[in-house]
N, C-alpha and C positions, 0 to 999 in steps of 0.2 A: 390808111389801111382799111380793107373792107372788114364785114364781124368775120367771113369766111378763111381770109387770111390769118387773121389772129387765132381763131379757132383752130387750125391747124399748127401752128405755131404755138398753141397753147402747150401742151408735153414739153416740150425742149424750156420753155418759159419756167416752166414749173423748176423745172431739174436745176436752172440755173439759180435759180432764188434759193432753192436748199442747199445747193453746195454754197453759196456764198453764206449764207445764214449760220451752214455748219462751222464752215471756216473760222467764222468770228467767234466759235465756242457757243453757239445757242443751240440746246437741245432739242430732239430729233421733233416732238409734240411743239414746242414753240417755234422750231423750223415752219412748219406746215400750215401753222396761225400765220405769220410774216408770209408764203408765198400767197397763200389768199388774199391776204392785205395787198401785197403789192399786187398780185391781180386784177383787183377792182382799181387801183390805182393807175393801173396800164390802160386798163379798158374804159379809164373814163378820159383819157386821152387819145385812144386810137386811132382815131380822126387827125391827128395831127403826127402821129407816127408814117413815116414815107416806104418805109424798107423791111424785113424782116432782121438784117444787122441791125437800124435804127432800136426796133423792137427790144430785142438781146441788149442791147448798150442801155438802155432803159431802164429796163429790167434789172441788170446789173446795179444799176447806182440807186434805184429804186427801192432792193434788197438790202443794201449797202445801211441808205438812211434810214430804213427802218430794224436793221437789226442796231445800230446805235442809240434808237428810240427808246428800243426795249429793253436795253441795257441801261439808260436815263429813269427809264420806269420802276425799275424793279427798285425794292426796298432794299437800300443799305444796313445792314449791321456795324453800328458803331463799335469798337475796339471798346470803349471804355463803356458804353451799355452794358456788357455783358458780366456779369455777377463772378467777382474771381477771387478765389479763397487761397487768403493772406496767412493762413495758418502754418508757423513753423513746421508741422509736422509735411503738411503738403510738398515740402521741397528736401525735406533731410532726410539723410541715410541715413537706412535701417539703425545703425549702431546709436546715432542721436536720437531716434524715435523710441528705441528700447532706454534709454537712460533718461529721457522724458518719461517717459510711464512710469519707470521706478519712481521718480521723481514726485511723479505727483501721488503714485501709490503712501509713499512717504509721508507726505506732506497730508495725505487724507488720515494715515493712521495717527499723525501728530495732531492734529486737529480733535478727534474722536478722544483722543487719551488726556483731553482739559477737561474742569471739572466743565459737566451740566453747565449752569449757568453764564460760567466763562464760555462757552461756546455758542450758545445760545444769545448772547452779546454782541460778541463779534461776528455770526453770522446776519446776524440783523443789520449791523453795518454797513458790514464788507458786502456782503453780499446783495441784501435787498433796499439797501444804502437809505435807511432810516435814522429821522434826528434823533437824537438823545431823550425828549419829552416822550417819542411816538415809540421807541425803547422799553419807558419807565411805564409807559399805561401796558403795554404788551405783558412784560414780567411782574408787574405789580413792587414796582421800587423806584427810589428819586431818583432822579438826574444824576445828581453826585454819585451815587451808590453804580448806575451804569457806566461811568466816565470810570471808575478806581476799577469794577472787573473787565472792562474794556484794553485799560491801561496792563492790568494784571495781562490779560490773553495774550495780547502783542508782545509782554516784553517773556512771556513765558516762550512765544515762537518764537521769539531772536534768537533766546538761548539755545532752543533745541538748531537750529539753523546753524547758530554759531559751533554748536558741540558738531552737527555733522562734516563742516566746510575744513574742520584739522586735520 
């Protein structure tokens, strides 16, 4: 095929690579990357194209392979990449979401209502999950002395927990 032939035959080339491009689901700006692509890919074979169908049929499968390339290229999103929040509240109804919050509103005013030190104890634990020694240097008291308000705080929540669960 001469460059004259193809040159004219270029518009119809073009048209064909976008609708096939479209076809496969690649958008309208990455359409038009692929027909240039397969462009230059036609035109470095021309010389060996006989017919303007030849051309077209080329062109065709041309488009074809390269919109499968770019579909190979693009970055996948893993399923399990992506960051997914495991929190009961995330999935339950309203009515469980509102008896959770009581809940915990409960559970902060039980907390609050132990003495000073018993809370002060157990939050060291529980919460910012420190030994018994790393406790006693904190409050200024022995090990033993943490271990008996410690004991005291837990067993004073069971009860409250137990009185509200009747």
């Amino acid at each position: 095929m001469t460059e004259n032939e193809f040159i004219h035959i270029v518009p119809q080339l073009r048209q064909i690579t976008l609708q096939i491009s479209q076809g496969y689901g690649v958008g309208c700006d990455e359409a038009e990357d692929i027909a240039q692509d397969a462009m230059l890919k036609l035109w470095a074979i021309k010389d060996d194209i006989q017919s303007a169908a030849h051309a077209k049929g080329s062109m065709g499968c041309i488009a074809k392979h390269l919109c499968i390339d770019f579909f190979r290229k693009r970055k996948m999103i893993s399923i399990d990449a992506q960051p997914f929040d495991k929190s009961p509240s995330h999935f339950a109804p309203p009515d469980v979401e509102v008896e959770n919050s009581e809940n915990e509103l409960w559970l902060q005013k039980r907390l609050k209502a132990l003495p000073s030190n018993q809370y002060q104890v157990l939050y060291l634990r529980q919460v910012e999950k420190k030994s018994f020694e790393e406790i006693a240097q904190i409050v200024g008291i022995t090990p033993e002395s943490v271990s008996v308000l410690l004991s005291r705080a837990r067993k004073q929540m069971l009860q409250e927990i137990r009185k509200r669960c009747r």
